[in-house]
KOLDREN-218934 format. One line per field, with one value per residue (C-alpha): chain; residue in three letters; y, x, z; residue number from 1. Coordinates in nm, 3 decimals, padded with zeros to 5 digits. Layout:
BEGIN
cadena c(A	...)
residuo c(ALA	...)
north c(Y	...)
east c(X	...)
up c(Z	...)
num c(NUM	...)
! end
This chain:
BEGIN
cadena c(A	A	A	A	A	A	A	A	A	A	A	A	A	A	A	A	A	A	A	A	A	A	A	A	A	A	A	A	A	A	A	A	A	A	A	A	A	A	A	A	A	A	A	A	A	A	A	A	A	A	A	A	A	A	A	A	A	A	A	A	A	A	A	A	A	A	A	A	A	A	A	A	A	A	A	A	A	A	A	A	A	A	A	A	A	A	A	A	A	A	A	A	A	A	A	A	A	A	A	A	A	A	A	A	A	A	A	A	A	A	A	A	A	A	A	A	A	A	A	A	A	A	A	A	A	A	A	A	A	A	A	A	A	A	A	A	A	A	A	A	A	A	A	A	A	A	A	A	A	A	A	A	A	A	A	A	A	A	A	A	A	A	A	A	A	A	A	A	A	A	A	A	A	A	A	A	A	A	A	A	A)
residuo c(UNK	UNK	UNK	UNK	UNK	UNK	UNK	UNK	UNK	UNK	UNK	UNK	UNK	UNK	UNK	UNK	UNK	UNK	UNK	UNK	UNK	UNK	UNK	UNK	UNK	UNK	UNK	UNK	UNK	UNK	UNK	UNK	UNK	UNK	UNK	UNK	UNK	UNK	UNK	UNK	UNK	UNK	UNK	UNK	UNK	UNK	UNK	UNK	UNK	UNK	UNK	UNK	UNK	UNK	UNK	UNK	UNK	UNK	UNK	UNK	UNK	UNK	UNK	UNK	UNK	UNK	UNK	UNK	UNK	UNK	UNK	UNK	UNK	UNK	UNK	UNK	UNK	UNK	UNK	UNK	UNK	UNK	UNK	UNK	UNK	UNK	UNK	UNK	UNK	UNK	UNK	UNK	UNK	UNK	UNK	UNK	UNK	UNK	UNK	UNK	UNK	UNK	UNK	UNK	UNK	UNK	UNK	UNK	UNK	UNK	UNK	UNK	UNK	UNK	UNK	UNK	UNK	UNK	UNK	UNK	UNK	UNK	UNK	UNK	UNK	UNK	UNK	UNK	UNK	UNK	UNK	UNK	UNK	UNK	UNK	UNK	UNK	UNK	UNK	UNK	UNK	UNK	UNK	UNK	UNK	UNK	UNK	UNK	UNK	UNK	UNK	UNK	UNK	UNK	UNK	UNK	UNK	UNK	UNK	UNK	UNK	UNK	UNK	UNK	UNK	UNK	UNK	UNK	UNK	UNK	UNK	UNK	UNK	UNK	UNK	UNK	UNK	UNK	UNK	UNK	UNK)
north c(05.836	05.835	05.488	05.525	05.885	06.066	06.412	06.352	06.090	06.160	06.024	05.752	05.636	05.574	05.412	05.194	05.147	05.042	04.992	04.869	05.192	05.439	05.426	05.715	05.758	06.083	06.295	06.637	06.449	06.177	05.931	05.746	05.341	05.337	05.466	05.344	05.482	05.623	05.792	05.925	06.097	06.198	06.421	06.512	06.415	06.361	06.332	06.272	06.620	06.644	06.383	06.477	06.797	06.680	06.425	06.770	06.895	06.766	06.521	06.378	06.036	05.992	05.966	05.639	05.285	05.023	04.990	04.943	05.189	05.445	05.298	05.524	05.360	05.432	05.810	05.757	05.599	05.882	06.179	06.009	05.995	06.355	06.446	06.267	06.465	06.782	06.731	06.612	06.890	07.124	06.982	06.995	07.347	07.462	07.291	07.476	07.755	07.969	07.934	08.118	07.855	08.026	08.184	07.940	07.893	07.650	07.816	07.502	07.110	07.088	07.483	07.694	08.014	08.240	08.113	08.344	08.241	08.479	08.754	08.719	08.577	08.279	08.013	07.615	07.381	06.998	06.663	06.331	06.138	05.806	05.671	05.833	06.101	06.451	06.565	06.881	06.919	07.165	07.549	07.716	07.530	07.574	07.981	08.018	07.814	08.118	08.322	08.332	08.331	07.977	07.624	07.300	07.064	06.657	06.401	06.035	05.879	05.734	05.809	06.044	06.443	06.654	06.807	07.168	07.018	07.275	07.383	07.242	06.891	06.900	06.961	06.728	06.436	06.492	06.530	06.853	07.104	07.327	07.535	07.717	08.095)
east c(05.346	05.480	05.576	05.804	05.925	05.804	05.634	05.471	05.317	05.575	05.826	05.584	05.529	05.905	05.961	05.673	05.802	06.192	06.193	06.544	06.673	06.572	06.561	06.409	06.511	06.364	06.085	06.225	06.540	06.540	06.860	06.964	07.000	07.372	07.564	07.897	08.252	08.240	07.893	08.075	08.331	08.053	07.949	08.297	08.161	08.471	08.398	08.021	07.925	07.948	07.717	07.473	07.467	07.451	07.142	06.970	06.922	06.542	06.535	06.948	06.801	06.638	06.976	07.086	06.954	07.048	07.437	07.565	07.617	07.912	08.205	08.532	08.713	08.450	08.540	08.909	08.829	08.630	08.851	09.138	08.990	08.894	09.234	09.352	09.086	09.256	09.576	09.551	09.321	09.557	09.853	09.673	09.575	09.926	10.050	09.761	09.877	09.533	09.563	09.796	09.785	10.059	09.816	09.587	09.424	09.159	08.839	08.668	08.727	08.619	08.688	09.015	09.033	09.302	09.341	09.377	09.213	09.304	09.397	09.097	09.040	08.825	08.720	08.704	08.530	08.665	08.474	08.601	08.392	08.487	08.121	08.040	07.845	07.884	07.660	07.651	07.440	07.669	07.537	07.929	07.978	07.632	07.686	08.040	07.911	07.634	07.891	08.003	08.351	08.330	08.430	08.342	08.644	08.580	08.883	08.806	09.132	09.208	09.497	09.249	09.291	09.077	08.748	08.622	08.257	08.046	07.640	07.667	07.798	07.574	07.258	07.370	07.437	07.149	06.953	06.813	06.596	06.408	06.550	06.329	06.455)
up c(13.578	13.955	13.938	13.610	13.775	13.445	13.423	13.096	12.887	12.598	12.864	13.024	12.628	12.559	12.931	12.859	12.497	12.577	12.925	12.993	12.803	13.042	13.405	13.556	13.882	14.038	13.856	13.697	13.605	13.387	13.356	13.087	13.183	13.055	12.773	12.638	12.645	12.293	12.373	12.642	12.440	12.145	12.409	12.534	12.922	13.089	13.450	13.619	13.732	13.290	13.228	13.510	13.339	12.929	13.085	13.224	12.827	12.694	12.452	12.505	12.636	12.316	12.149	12.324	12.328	12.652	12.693	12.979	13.299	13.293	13.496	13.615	13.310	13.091	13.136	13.135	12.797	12.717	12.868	12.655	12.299	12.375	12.485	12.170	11.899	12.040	12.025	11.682	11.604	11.718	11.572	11.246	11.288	11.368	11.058	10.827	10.691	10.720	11.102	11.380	11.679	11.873	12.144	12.171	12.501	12.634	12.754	12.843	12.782	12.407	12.348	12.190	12.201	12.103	11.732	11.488	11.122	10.848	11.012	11.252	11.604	11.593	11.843	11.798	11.910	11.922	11.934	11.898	11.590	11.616	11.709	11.363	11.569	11.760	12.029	12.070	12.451	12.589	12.641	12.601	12.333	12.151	12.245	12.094	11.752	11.761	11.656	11.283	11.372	11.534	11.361	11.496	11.429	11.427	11.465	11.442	11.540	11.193	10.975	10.775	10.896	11.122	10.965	11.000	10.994	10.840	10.827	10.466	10.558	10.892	10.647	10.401	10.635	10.800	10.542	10.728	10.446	10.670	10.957	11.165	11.189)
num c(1	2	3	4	5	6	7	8	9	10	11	12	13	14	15	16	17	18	19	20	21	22	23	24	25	26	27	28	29	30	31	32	33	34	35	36	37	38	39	40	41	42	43	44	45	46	47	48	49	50	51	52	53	54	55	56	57	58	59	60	61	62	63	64	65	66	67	68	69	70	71	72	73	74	75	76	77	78	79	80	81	82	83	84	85	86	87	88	89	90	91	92	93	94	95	96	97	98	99	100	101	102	103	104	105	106	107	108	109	110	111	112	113	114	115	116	117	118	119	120	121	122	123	124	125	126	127	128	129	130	131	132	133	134	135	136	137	138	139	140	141	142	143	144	145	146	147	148	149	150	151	152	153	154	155	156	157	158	159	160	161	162	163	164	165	166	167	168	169	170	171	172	173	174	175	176	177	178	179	180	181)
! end
């Protein structure tokens, strides 16, 4: 287990299994071998301090297979599809008549604040989906979707709209039937 940098055999199992996929480089804090640009923006990592913290979170590793090893342009590449999935998401949200975008505010990267949703103040959170996945590894934005008046928005780039993805198309994409409480 000290030679592969792991602390337990779960870990030494899946560097054993897929070697090339994971490089751990220092115990306590495992690495991912390389991830691609649209990874990258799935988890709305703009800039390395970001993806030294989303690879801090058990279990993200898993969600990646060998790519190759972030690059500067890699996160310009990422940073812009992000930049794009929230300007679109806010364009489309200004032009929808159940929402009041007119004091909007960023609280974080991926987060609005300041929208007002039927009368109510609400807060949104933005991903890019055009790797036909979200990641949600982020502790803001997993508190703010705690609350009930939080929406998780998805924008894919395409000439198709923004979607307010909810728990119902979550569980039914995912196939998910039992939620422990």
């Amino acid at each position: 287990m000290k030679e592969y940098g792991v602390i337990n055999v779960e870990e030494l199992k899946k560097c054993i299994a897929n070697p090339v996929s994971v490089n751990f480089s220092m115990p306590m804090y495992p690495k991912i071998g390389g991830i691609t640009q649209e990874t990258l923006a799935s988890l709305g990592v703009t800039t390395s301090g970001e993806l030294d913290m989303a690879l801090q979170h058990e279990n993200i590793f898993e969600q990646f297979s060998h790519e190759p090893t972030p690059s500067p342009k890699m996160f310009q590449y990422a940073q812009g599809i992000i930049e794009r999935a929230k300007d679109n998401i806010l364009k489309f949200l200004q032009n929808h008549s159940g929402y009041d975008c007119s004091d909007f505010e960023e609280l974080a990267p991926t987060i609005f604040g300041g929208v007002i949703k039927n009368g109510q103040p609400i807060t949104i959170v933005i991903r890019p989906s055009d790797n036909k996945q979200v990641i949600i590894y982020s502790d803001s934005e997993k508190a703010y979707l705690e609350h009930e008046n939080a929406e998780l928005w998805i924008e894919d780039g395409k000439k198709s709209p923004p979607i307010h993805l909810t728990l119902g198309k979550v569980l039914k994409s995912t196939g998910i039937t039992k939620i422990p409480v």
